[in-house]
Phi, psi and omega in degrees: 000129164290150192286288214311267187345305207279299189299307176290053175202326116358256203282013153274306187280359199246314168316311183309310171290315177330305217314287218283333189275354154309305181313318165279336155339117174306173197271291226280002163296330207295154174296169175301156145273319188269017177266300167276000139297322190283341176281307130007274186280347207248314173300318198300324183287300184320323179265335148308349215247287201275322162342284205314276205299326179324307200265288144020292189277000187076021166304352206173165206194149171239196137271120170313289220297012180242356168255169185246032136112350181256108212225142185228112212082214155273002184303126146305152172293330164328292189295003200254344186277314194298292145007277160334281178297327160282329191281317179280310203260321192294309191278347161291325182293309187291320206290310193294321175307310175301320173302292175311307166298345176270319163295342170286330179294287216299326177314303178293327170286309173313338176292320210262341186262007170079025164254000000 
């Protein structure tokens, strides 16, 4: 398996979930998109940054013959899908954790004032 292979397969599962854990979110909970494009660019340049001295400094090495040859710095684009793949799936999974927990607050409280 190729990091590129490895990597779509990743950031497809994480997209899914985003996709399905949005879906459960009430509408005015779901995350921003342009909160999370602004996360994005802000992770890709971090991981081009740190990659770049990482690989650079000899922490680490890829096998050519498993990328697929297109690089920003020294990053493979293969590094760039992890990034990715956190920036889409953590805020859908919080904005639903947050909902749920906030109907549950409201719940209890309407329970406890007798509503």
């Amino acid at each position: 398996m190729t990091y590129l292979q490895l990597s779509a397969w990743f950031t497809g599962a994480a997209i899914l979930v985003a996709i399905l854990l949005t879906l459960l979110t009430p509408r005015g909970r779901r995350p921003r998109p342009a909160a999370i494009a602004l996360t994005i660019a802000v992770l890709f340049a971090l991981t081009a940054v740190f990659d770049t001295v990482m690989i650079a400094s000899g922490l680490f090495h890829y096998s050519p013959a498993h990328l697929l040859g297109v690089h920003v710095g020294l990053a493979p684009i293969e590094d760039f899908a992890y990034p990715l793949a956190g920036a889409v799936l953590l805020p859908a999974l919080w904005m639903l954790l947050r909902a749920r927990r906030s109907a549950t607050v409201t719940a209890t409280t309407d329970e406890e004032h007798g509503g």
